[in-house]
Backbone atoms as SQL, in Angstrom:
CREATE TABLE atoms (id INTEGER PRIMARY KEY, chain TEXT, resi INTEGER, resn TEXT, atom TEXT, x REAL, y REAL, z REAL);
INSERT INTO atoms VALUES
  (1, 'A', 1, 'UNK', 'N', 150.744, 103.661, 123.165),
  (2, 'A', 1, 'UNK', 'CA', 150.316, 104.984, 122.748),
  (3, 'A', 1, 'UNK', 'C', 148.893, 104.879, 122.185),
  (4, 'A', 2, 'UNK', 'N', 147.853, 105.770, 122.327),
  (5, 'A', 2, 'UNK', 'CA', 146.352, 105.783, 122.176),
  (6, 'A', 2, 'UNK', 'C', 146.471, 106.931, 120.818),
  (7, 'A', 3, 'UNK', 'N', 145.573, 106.686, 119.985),
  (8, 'A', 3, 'UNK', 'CA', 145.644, 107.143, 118.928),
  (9, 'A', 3, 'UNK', 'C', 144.703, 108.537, 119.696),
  (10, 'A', 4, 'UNK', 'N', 144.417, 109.633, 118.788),
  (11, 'A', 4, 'UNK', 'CA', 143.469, 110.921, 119.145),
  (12, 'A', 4, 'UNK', 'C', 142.160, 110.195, 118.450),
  (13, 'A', 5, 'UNK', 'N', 140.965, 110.534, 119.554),
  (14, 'A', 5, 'UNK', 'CA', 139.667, 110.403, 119.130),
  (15, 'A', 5, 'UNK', 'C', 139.523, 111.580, 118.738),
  (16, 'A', 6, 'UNK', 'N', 137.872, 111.554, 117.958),
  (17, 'A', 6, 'UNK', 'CA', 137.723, 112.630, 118.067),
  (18, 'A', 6, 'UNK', 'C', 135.905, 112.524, 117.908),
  (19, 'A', 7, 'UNK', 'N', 135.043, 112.850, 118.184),
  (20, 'A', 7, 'UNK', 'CA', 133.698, 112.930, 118.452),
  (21, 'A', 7, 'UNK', 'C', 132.893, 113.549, 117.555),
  (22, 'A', 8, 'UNK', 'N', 132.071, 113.076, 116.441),
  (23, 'A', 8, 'UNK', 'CA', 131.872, 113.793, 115.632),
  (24, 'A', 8, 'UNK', 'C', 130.310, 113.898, 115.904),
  (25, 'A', 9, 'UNK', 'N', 129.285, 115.123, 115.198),
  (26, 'A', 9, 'UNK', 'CA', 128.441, 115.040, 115.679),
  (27, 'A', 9, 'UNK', 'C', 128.066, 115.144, 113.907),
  (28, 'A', 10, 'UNK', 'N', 126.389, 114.070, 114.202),
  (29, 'A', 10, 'UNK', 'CA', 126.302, 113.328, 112.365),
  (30, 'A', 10, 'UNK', 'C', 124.563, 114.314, 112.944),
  (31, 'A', 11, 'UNK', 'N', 124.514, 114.032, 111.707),
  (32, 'A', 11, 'UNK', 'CA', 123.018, 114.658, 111.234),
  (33, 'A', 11, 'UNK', 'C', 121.632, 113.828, 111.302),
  (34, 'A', 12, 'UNK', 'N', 122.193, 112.536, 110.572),
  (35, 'A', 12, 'UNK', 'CA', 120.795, 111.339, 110.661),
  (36, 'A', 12, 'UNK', 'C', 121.847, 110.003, 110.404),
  (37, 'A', 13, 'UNK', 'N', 121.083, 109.244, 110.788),
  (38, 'A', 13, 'UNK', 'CA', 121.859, 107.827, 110.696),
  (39, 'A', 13, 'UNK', 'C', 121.592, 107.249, 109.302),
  (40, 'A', 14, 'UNK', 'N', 122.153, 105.964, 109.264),
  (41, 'A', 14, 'UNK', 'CA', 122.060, 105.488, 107.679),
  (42, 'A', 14, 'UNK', 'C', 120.525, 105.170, 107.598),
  (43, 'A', 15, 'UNK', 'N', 120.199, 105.096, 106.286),
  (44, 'A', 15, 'UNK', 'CA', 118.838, 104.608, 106.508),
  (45, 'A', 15, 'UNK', 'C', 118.742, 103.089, 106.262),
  (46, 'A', 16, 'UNK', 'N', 119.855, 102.115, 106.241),
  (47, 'A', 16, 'UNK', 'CA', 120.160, 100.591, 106.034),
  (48, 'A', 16, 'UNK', 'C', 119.486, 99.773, 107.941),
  (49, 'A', 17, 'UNK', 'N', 119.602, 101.417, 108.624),
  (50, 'A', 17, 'UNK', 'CA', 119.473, 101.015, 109.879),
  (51, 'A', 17, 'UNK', 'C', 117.616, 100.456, 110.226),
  (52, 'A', 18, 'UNK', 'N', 116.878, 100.902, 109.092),
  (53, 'A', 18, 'UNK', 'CA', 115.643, 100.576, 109.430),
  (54, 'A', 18, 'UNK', 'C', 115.429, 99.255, 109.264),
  (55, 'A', 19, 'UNK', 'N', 116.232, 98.796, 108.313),
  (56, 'A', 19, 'UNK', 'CA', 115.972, 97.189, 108.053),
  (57, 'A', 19, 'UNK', 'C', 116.299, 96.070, 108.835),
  (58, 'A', 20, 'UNK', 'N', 117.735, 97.037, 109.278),
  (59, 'A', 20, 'UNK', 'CA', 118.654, 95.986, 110.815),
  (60, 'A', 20, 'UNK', 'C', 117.091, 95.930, 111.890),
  (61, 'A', 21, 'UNK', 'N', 116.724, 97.202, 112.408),
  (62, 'A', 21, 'UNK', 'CA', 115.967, 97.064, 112.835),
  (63, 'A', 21, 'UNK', 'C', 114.768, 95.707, 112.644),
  (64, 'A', 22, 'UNK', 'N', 114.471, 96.492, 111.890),
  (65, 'A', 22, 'UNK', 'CA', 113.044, 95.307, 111.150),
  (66, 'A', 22, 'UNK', 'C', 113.376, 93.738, 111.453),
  (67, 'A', 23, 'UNK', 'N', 114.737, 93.462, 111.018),
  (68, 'A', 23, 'UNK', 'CA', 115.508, 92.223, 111.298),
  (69, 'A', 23, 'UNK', 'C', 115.667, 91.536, 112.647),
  (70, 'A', 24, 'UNK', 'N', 115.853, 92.540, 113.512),
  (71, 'A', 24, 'UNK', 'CA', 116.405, 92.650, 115.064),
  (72, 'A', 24, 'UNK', 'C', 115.318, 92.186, 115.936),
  (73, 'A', 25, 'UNK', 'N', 113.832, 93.102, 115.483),
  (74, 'A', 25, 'UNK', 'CA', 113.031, 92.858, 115.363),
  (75, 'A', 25, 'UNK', 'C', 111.806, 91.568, 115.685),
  (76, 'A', 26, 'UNK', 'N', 112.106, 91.236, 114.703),
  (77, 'A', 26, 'UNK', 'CA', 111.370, 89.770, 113.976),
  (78, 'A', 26, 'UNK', 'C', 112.337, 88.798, 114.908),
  (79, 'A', 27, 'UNK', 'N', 113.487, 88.850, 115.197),
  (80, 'A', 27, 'UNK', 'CA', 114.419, 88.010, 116.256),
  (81, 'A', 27, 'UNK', 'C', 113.750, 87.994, 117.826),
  (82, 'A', 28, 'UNK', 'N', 113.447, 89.000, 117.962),
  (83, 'A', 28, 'UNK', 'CA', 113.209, 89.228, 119.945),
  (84, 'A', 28, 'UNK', 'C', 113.888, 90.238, 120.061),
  (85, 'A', 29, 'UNK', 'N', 114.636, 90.597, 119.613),
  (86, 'A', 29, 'UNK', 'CA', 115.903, 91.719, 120.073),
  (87, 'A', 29, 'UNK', 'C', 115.269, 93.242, 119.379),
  (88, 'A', 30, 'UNK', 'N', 114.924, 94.134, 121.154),
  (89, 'A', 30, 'UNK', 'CA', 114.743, 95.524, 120.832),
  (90, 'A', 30, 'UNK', 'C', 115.324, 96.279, 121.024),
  (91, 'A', 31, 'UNK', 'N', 116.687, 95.763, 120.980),
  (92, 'A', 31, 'UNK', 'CA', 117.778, 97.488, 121.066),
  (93, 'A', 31, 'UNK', 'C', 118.030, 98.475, 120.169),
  (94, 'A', 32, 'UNK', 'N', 117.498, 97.915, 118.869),
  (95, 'A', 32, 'UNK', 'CA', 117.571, 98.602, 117.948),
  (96, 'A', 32, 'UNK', 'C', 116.724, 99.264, 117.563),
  (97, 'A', 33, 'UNK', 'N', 115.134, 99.022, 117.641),
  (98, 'A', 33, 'UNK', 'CA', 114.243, 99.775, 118.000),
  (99, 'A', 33, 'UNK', 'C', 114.033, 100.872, 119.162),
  (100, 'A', 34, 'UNK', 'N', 115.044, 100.783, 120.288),
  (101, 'A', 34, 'UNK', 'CA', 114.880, 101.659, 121.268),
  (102, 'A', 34, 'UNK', 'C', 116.059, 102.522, 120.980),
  (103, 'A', 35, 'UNK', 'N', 117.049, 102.040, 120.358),
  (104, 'A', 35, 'UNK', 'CA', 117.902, 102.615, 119.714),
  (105, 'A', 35, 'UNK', 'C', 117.523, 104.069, 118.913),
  (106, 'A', 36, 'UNK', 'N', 116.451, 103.738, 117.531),
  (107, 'A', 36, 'UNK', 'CA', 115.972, 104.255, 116.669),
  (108, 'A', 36, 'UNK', 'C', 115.146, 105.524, 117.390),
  (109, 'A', 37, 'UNK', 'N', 114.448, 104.940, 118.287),
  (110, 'A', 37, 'UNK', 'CA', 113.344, 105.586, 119.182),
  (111, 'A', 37, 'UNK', 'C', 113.939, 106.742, 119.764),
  (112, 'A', 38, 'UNK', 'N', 115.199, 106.511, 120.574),
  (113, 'A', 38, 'UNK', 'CA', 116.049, 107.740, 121.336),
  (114, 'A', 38, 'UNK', 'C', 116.378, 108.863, 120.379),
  (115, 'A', 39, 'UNK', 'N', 116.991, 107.935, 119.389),
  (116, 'A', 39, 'UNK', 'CA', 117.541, 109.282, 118.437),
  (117, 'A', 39, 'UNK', 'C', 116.456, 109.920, 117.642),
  (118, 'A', 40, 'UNK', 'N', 114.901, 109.520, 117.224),
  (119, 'A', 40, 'UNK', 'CA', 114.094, 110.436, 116.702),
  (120, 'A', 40, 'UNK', 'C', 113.852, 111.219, 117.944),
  (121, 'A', 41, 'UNK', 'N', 113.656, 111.198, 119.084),
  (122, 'A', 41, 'UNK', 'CA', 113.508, 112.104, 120.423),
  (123, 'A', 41, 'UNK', 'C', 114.069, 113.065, 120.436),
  (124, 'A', 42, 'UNK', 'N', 115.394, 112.629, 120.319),
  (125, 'A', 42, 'UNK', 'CA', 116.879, 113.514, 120.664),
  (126, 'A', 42, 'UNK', 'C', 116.571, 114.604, 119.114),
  (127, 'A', 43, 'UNK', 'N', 116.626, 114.050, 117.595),
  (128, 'A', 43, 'UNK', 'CA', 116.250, 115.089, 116.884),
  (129, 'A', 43, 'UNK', 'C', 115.733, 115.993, 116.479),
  (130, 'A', 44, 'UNK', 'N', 114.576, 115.995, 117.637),
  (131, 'A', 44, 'UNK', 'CA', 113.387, 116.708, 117.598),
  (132, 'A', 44, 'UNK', 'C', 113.728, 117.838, 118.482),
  (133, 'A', 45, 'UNK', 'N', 115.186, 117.598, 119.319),
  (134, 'A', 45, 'UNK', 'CA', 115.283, 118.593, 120.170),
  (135, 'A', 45, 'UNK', 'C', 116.579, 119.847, 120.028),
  (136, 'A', 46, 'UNK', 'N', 116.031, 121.308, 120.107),
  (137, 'A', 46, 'UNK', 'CA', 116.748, 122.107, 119.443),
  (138, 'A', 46, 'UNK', 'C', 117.562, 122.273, 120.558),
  (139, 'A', 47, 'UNK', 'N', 118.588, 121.493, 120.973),
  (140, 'A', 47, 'UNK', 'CA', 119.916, 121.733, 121.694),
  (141, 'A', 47, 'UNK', 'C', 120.859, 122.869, 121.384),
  (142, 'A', 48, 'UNK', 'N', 120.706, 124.461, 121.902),
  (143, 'A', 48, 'UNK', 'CA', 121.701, 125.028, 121.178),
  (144, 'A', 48, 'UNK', 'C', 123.098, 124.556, 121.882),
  (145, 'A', 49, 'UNK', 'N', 122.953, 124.436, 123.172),
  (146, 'A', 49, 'UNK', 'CA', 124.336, 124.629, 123.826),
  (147, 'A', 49, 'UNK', 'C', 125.293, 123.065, 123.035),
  (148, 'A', 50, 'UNK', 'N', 124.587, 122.339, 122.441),
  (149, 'A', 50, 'UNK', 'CA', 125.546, 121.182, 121.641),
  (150, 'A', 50, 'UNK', 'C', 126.206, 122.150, 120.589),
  (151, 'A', 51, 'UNK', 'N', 125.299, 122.575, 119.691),
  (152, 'A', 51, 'UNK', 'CA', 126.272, 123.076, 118.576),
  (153, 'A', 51, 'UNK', 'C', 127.239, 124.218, 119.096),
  (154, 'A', 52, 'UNK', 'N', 127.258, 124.910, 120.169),
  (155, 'A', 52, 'UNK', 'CA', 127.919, 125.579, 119.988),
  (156, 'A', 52, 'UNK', 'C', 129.058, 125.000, 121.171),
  (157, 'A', 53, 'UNK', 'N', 129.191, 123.535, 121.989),
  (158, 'A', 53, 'UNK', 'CA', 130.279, 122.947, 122.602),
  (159, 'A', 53, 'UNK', 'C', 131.281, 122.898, 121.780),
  (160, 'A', 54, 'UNK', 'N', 132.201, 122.356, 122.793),
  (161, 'A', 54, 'UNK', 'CA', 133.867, 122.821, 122.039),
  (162, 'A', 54, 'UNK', 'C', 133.656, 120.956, 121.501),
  (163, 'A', 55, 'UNK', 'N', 134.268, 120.563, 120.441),
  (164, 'A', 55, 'UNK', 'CA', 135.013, 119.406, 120.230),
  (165, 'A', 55, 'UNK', 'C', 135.547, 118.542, 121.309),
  (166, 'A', 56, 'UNK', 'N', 135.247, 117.525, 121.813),
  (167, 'A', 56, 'UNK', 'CA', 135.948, 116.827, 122.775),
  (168, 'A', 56, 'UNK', 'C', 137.283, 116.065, 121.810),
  (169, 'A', 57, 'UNK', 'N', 138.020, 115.821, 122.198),
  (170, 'A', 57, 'UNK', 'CA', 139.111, 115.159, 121.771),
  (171, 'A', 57, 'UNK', 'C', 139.913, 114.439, 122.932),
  (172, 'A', 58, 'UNK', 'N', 140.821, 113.517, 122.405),
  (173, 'A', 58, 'UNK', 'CA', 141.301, 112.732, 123.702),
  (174, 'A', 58, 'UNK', 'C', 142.933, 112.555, 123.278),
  (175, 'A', 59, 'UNK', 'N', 143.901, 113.108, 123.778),
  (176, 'A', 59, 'UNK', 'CA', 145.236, 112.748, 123.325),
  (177, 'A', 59, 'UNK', 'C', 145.727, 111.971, 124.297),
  (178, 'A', 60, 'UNK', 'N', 147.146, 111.696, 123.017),
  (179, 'A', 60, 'UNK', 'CA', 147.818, 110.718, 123.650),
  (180, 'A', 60, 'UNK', 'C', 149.403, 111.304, 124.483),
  (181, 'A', 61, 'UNK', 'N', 149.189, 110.495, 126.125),
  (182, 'A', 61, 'UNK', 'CA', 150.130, 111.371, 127.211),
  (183, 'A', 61, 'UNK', 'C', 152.016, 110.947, 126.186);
């Protein structure tokens, strides 16, 4: 049996995430920087048809 998801939609990410970054960084590893990069893009953009989508949810058969 699969538990119910449920999809939440967040506002801004932690801000602990700039340091992972910074960290990730200084390693070789830029996923977290391209990471960071998408979602200031994506915030900048006034999506109405998101806020007003239904909830996705996923039950269990």
């Amino acid at each position: 049996m699969t538990p119910d998801t449920t999809i939440t939609r967040i506002a801004a990410l932690p801000p602990e995430l700039e340091a992972l970054e910074a960290l990730a960084a200084s390693e070789g590893f830029n996923f977290m920087t391209r990471l960071l990069a998408e979602w200031r893009s994506f915030s900048q953009i006034d999506d109405d048809s998101a806020t007003h989508a239904k909830p996705l949810t996923e039950t269990a058969h």
